[in-house]
N, CA, C and O atoms as a MOPAC input file, in Angstrom:
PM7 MOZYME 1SCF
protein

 N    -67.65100 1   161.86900 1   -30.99500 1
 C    -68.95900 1   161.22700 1   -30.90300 1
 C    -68.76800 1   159.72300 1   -30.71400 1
 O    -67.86100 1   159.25400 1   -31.40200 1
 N    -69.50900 1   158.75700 1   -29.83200 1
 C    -69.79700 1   157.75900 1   -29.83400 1
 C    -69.55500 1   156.98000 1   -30.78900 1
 O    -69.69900 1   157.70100 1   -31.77600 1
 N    -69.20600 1   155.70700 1   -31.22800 1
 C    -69.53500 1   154.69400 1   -32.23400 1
 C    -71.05800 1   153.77300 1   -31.97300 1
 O    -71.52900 1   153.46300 1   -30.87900 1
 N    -71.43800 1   153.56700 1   -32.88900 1
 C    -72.72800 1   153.01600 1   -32.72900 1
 C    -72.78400 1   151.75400 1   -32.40500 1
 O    -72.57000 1   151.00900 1   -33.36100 1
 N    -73.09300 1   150.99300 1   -30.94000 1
 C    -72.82300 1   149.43100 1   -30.78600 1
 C    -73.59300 1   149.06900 1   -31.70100 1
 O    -74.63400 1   149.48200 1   -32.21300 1
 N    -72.55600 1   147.79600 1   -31.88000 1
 C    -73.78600 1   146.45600 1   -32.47900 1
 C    -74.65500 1   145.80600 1   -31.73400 1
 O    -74.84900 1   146.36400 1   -30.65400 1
 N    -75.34900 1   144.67800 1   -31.93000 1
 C    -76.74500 1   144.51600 1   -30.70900 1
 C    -75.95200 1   143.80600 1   -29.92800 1
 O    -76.33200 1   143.91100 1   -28.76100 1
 N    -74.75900 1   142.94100 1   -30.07200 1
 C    -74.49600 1   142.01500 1   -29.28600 1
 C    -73.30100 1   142.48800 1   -28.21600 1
 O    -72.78200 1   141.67300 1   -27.45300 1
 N    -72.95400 1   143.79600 1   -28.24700 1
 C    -72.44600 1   144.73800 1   -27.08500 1
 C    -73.25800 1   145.67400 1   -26.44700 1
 O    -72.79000 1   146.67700 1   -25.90800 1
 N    -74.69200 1   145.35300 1   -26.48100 1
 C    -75.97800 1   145.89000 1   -26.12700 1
 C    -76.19000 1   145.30700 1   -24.92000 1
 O    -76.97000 1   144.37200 1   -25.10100 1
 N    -75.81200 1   145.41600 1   -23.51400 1
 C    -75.56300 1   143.89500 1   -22.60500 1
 C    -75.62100 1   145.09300 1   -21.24100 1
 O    -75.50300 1   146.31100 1   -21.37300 1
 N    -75.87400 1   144.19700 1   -19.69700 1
 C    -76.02400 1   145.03200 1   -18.43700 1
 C    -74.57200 1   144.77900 1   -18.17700 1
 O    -74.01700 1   143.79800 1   -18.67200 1
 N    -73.87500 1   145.72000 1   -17.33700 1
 C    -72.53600 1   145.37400 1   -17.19700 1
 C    -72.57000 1   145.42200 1   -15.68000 1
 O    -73.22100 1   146.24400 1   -15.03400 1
 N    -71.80100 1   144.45600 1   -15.17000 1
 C    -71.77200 1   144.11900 1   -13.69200 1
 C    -70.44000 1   144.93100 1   -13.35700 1
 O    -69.35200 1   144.67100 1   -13.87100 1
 N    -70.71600 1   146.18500 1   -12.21100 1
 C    -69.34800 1   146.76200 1   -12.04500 1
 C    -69.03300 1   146.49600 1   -10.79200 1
 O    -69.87100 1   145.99400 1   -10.04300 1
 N    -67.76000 1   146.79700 1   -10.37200 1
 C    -67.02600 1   146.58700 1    -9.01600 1
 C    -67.75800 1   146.51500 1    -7.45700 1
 O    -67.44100 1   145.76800 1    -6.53000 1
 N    -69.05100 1   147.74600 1    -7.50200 1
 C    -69.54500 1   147.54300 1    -6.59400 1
 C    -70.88700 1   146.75600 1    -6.76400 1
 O    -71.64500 1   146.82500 1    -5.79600 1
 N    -71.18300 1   146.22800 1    -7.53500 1
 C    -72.01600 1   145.23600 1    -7.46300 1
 C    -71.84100 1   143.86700 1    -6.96900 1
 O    -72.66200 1   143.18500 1    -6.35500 1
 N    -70.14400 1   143.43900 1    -7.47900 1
 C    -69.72500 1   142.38400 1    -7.49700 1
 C    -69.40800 1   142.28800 1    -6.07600 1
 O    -69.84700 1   141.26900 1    -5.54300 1
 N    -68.80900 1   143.02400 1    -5.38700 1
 C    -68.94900 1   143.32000 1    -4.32000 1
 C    -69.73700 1   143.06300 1    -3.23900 1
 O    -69.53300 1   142.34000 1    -2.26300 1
 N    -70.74800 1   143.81300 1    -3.56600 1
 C    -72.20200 1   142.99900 1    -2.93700 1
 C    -72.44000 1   141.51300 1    -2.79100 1
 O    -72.62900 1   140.82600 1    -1.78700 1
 N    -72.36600 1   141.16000 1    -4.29600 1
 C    -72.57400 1   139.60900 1    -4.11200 1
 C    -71.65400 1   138.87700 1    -2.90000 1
 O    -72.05000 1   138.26900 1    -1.90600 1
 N    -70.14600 1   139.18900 1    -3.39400 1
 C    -69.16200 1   137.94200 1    -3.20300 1
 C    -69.14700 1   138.94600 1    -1.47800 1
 O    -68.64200 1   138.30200 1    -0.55900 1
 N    -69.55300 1   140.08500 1    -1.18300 1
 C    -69.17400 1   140.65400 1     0.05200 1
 C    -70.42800 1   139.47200 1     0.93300 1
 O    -70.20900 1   138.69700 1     1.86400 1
 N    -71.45100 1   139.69200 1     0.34300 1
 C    -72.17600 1   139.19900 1     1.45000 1
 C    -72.47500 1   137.58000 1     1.73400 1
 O    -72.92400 1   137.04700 1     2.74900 1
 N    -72.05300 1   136.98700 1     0.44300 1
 C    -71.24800 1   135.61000 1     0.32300 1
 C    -70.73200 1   135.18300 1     1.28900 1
 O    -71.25900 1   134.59100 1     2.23100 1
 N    -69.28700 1   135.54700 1     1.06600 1
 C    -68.28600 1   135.09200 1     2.24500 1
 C    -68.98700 1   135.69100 1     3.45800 1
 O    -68.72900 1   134.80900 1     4.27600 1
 N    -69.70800 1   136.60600 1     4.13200 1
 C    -70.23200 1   136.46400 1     5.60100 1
 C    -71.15200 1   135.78200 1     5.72600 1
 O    -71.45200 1   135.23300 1     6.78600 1
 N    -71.80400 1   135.68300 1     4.62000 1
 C    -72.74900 1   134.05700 1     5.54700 1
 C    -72.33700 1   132.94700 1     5.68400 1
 O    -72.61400 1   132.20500 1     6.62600 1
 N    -71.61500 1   132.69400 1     4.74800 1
 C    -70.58000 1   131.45200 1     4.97300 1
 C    -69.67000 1   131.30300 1     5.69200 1
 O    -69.53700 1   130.25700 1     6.32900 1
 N    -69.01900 1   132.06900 1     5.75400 1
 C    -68.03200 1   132.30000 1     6.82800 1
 C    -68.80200 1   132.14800 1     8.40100 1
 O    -68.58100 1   131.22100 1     9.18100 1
 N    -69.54400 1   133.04700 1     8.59100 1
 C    -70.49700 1   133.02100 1    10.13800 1
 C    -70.80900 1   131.50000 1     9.70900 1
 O    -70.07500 1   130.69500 1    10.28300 1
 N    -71.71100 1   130.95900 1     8.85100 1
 C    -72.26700 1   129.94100 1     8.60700 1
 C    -71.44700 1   128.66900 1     9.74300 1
 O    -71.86500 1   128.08100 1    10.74000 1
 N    -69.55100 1   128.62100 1     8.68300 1
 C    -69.11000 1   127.71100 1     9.57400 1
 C    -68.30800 1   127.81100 1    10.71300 1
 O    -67.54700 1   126.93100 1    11.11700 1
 N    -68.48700 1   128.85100 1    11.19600 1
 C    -67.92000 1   129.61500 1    12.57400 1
 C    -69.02600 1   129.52100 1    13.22000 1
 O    -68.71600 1   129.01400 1    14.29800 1
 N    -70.73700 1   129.81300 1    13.18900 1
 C    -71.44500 1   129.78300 1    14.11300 1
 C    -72.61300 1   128.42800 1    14.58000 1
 O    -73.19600 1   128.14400 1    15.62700 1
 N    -72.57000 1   127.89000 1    13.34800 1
 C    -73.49900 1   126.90400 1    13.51000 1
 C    -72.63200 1   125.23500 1    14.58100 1
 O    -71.46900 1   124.83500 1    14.52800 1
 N    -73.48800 1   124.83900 1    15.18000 1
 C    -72.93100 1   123.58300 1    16.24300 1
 C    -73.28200 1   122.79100 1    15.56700 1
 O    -74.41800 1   122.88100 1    15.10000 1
 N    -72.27400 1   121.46800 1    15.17300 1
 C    -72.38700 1   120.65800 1    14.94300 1
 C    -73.79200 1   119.53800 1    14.51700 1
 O    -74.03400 1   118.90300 1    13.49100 1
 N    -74.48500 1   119.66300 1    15.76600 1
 C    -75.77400 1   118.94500 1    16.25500 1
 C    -77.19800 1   119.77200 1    15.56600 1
 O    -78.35000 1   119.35100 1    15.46800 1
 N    -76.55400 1   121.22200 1    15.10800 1
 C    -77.71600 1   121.94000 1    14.47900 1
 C    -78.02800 1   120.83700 1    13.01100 1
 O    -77.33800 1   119.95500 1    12.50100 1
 N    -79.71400 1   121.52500 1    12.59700 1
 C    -79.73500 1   120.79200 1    11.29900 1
 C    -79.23300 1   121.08100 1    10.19000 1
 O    -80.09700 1   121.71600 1     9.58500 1
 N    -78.45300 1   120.99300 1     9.65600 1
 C    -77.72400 1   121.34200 1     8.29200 1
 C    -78.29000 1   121.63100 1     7.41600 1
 O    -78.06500 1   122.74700 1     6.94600 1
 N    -79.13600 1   120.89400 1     6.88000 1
 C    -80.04200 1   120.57100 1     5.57900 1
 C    -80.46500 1   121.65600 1     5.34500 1
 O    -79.99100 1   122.36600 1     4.45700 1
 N    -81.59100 1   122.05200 1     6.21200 1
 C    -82.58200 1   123.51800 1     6.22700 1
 C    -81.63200 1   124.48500 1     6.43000 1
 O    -81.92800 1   125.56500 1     5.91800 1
 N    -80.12700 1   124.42800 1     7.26900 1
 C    -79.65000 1   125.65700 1     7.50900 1
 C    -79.24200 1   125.89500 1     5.72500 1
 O    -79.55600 1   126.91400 1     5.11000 1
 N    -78.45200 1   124.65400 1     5.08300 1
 C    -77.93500 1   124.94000 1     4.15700 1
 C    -78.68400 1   125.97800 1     3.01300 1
 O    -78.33900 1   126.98700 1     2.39900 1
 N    -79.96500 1   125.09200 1     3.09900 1
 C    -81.08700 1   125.45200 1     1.77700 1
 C    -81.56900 1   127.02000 1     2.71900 1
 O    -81.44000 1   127.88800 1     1.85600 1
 N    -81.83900 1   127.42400 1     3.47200 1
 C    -82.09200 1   129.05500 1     3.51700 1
 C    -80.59200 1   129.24000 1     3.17600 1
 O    -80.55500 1   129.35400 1     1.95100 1
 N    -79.81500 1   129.29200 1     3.48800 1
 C    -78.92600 1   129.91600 1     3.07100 1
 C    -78.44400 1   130.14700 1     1.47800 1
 O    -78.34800 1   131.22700 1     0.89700 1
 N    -78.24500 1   129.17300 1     1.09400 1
 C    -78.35700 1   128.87700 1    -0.82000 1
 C    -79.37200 1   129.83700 1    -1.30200 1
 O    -79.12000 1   130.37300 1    -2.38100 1
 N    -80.51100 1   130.16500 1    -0.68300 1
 C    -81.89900 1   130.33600 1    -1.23900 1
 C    -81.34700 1   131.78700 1    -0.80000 1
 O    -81.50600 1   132.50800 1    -1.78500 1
 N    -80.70400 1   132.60700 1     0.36500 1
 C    -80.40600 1   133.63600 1     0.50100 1
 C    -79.74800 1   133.70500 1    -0.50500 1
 O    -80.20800 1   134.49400 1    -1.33000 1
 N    -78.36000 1   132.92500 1    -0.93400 1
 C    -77.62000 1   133.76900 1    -2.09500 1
 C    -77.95700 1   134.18300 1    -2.89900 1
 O    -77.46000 1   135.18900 1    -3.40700 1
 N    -79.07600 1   133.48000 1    -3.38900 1
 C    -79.93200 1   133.13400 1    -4.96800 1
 C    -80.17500 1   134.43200 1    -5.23300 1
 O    -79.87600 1   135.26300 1    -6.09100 1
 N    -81.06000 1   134.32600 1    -3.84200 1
 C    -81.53600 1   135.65200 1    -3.63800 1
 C    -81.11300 1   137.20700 1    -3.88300 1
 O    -81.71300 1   138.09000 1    -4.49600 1
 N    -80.00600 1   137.23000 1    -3.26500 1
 C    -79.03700 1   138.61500 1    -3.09300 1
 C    -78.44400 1   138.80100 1    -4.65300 1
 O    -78.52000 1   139.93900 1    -5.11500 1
 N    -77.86900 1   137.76900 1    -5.47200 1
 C    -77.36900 1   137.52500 1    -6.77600 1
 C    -78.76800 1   137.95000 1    -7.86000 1
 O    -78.69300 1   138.75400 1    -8.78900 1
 N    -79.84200 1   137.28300 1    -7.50600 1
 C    -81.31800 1   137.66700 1    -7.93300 1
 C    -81.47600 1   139.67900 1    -7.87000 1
 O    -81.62500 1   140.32800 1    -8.90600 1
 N    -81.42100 1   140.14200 1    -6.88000 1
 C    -81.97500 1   141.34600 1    -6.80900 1
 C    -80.82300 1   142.18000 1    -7.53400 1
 O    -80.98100 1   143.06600 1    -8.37400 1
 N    -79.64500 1   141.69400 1    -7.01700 1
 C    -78.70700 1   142.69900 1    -8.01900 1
 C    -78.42100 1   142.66500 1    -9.56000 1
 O    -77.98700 1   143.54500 1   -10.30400 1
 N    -78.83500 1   141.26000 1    -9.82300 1
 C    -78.77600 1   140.83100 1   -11.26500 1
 C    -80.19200 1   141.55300 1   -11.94300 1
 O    -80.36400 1   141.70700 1   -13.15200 1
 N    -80.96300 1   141.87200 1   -11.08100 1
 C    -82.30700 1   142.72400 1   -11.52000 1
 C    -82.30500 1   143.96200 1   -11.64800 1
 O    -83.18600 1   144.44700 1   -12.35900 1
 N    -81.33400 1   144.84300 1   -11.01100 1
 C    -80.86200 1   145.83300 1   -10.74300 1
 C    -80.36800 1   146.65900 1   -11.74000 1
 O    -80.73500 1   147.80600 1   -11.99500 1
 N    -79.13000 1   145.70600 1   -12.53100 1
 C    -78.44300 1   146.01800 1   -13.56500 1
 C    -79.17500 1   146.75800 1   -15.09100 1
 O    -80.38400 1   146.72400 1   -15.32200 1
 N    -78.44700 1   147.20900 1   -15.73700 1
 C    -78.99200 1   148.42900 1   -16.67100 1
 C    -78.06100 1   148.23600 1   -17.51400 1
 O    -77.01800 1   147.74700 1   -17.08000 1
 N    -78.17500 1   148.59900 1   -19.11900 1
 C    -76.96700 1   148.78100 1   -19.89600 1
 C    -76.72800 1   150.07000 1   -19.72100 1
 O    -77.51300 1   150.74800 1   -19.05800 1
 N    -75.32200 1   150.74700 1   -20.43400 1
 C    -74.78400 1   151.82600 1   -20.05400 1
 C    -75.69700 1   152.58900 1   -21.32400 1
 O    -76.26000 1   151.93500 1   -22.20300 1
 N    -75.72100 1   153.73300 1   -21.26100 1
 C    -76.03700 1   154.86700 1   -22.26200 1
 C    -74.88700 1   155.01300 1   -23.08900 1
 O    -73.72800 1   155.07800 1   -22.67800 1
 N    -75.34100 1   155.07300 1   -24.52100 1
 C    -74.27600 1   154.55200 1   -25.28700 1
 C    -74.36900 1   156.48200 1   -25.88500 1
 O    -73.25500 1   156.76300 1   -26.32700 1
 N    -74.98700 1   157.27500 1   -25.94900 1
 C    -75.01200 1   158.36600 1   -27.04700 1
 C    -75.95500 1   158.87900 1   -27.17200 1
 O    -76.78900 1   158.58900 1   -26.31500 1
 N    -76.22400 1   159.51000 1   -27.83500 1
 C    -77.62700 1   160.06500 1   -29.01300 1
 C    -77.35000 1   159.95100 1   -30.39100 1
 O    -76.53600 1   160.65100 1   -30.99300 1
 N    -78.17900 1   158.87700 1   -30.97700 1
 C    -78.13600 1   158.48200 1   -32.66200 1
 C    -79.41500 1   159.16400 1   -33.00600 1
 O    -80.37500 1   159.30100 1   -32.24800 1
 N    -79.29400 1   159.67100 1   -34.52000 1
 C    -80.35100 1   159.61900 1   -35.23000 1
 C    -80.91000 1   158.26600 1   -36.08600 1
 O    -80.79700 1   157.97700 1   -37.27700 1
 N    -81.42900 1   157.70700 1   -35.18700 1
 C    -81.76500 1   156.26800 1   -35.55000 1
 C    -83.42200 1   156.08400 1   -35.20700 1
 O    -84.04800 1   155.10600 1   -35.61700 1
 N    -83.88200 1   156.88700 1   -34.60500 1
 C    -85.56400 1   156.96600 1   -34.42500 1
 C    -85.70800 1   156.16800 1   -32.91200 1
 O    -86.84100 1   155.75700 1   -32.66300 1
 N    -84.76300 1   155.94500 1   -31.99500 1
 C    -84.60500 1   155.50000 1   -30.70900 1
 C    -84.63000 1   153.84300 1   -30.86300 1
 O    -84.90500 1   153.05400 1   -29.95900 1
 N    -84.33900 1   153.57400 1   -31.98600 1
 C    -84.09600 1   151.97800 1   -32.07400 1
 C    -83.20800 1   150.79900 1   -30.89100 1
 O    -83.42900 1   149.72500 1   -30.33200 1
 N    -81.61400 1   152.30800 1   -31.03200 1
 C    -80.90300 1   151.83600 1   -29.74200 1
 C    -81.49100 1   152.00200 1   -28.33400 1
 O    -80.95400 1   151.47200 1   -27.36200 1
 N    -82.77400 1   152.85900 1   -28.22700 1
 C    -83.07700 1   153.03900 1   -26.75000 1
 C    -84.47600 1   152.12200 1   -26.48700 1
 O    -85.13600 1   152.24700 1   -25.45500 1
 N    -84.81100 1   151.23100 1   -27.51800 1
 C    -85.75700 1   150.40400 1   -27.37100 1
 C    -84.84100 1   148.99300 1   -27.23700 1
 O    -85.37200 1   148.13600 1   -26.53000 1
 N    -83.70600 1   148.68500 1   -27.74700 1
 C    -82.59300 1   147.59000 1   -27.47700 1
 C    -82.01600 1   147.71700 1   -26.19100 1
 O    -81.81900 1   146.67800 1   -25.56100 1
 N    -81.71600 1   148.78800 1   -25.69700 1
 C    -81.30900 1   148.95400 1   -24.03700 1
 C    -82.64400 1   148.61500 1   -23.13000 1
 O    -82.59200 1   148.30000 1   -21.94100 1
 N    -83.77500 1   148.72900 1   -23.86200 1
 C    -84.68700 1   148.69800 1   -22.34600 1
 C    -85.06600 1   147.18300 1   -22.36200 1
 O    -85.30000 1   146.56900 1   -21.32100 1
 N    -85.12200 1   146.48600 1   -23.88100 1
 C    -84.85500 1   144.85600 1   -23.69500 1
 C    -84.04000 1   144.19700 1   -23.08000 1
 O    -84.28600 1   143.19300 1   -22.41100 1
 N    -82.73100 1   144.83100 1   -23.29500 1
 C    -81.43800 1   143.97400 1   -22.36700 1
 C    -82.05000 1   144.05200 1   -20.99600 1
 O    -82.24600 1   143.11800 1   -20.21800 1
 N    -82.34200 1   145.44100 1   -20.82000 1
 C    -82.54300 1   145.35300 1   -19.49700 1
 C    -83.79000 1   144.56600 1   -18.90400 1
 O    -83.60300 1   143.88500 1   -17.89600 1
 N    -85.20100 1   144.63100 1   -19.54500 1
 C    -85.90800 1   143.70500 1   -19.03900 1
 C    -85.98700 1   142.64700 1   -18.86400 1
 O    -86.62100 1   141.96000 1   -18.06400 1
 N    -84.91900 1   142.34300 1   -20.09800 1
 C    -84.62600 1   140.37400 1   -19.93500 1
 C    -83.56200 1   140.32400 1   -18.59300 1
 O    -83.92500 1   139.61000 1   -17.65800 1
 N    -82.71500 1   140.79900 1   -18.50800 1
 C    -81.88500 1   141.20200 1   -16.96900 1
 C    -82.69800 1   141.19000 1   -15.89200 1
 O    -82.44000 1   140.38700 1   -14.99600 1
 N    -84.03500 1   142.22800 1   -15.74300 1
 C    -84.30600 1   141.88800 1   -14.61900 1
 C    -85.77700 1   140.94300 1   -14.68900 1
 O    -86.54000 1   140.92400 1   -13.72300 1
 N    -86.05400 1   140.19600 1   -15.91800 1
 C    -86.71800 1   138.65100 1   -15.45500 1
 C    -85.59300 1   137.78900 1   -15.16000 1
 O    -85.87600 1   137.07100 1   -14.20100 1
 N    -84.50700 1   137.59200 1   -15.57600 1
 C    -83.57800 1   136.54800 1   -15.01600 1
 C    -82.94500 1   137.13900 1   -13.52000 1
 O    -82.22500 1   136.44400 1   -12.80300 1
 N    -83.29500 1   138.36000 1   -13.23200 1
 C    -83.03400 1   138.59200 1   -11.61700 1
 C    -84.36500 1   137.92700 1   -11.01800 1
 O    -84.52100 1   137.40600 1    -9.91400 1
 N    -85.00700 1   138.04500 1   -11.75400 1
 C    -86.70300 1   137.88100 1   -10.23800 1
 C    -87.07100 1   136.55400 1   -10.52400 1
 O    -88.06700 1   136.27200 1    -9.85700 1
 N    -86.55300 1   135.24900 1   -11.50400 1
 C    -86.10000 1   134.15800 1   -11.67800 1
 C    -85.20700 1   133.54700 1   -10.19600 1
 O    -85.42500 1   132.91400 1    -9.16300 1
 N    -84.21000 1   134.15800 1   -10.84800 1
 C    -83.32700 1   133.62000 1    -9.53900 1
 C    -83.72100 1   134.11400 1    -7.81600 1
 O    -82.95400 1   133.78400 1    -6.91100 1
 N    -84.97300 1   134.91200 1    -7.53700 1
 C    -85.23500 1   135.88000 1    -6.50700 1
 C    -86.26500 1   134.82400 1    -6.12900 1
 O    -86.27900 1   134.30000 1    -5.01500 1
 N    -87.16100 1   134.52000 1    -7.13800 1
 C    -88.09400 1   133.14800 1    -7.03900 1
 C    -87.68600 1   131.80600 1    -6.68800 1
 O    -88.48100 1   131.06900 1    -6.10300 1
 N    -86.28400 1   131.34200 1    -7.05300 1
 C    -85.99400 1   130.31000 1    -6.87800 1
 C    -84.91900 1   130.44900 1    -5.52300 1
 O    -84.05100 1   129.57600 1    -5.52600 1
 N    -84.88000 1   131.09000 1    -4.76300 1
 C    -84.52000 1   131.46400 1    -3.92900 1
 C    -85.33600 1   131.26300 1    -2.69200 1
 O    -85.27900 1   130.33400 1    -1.88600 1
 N    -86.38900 1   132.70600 1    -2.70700 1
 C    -87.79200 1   132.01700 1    -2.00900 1
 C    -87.84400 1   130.71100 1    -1.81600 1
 O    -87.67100 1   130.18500 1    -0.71700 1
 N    -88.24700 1   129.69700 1    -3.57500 1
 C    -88.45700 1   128.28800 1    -2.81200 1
 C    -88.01800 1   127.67600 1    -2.42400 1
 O    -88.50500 1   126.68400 1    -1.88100 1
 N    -86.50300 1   128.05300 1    -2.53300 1
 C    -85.23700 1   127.35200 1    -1.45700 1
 C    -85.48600 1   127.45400 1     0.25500 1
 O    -85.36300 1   126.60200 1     1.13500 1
 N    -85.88200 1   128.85800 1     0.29800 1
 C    -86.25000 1   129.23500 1     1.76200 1
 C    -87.02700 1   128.38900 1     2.12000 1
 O    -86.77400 1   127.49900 1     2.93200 1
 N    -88.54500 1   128.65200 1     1.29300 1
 C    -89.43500 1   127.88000 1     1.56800 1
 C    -89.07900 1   126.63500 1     2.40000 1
 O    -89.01500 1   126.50300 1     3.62200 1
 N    -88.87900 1   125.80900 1     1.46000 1
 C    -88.72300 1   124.16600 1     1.32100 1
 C    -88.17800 1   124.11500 1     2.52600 1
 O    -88.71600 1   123.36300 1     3.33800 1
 N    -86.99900 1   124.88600 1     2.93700 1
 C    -86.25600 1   125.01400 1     4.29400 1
 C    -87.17100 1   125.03200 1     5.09600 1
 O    -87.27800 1   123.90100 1     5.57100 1
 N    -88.08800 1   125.89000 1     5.62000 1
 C    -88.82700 1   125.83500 1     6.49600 1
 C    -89.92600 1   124.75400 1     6.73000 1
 O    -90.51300 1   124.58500 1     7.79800 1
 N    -90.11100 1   124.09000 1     5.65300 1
 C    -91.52900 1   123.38300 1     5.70200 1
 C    -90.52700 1   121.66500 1     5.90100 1
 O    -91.19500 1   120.64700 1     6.08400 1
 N    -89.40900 1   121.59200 1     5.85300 1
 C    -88.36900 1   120.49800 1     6.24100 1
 C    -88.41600 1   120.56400 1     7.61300 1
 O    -87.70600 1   119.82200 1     8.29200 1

């Protein structure tokens, strides 16, 4: 049987293919970024959509995330009301960073 976590191993865990995602789609915009853009293009706005994309992509997967299922306790679902907090505070700090992303875009465009 399971051991019973304590609250502070109560947490979303970022696994291989998540991380993935991020740092995969990272390095191709950046990469294209300084392979495709000319010199004479505007930087500024290219930079800030782009930043505002990462935010973004890091935002939705960081929203994504879930803690693992730890068991079945006779505890009256105490631990399954602590997993659905981790997780909701997880995905307001995904749609945080998904927001501040947007106004990165934004700002880009209205520059």
């Amino acid at each position: 049987m399971s051991e019973y976590p304590e609250d502070h191993e109560i947490r979303v865990k970022w696994g291989r293919f998540q991380l993935a995602i991020v740092f995969g789609a990272t390095a191709v915009i950046w990469v294209a970024f300084w392979l495709l853009i000319s010199p004479d293009h505007e930087r500024l706005k290219t930079v800030l959509t782009l930043v505002g994309l990462n935010i973004d992509i890091v935002g939705v997967v960081w929203a994504s995330l879930s803690p693992p299922y730890y068991g079945a306790f006779a505890d009256g679902g105490e631990l399954e009301f602590k997993r659905k907090e981790v997780q909701e505070r997880a995905f307001r700090r995904g749609m945080l960073l998904v927001a501040l992303g947007f106004l990165l875009q934004g700002l880009s465009t209205i520059l």
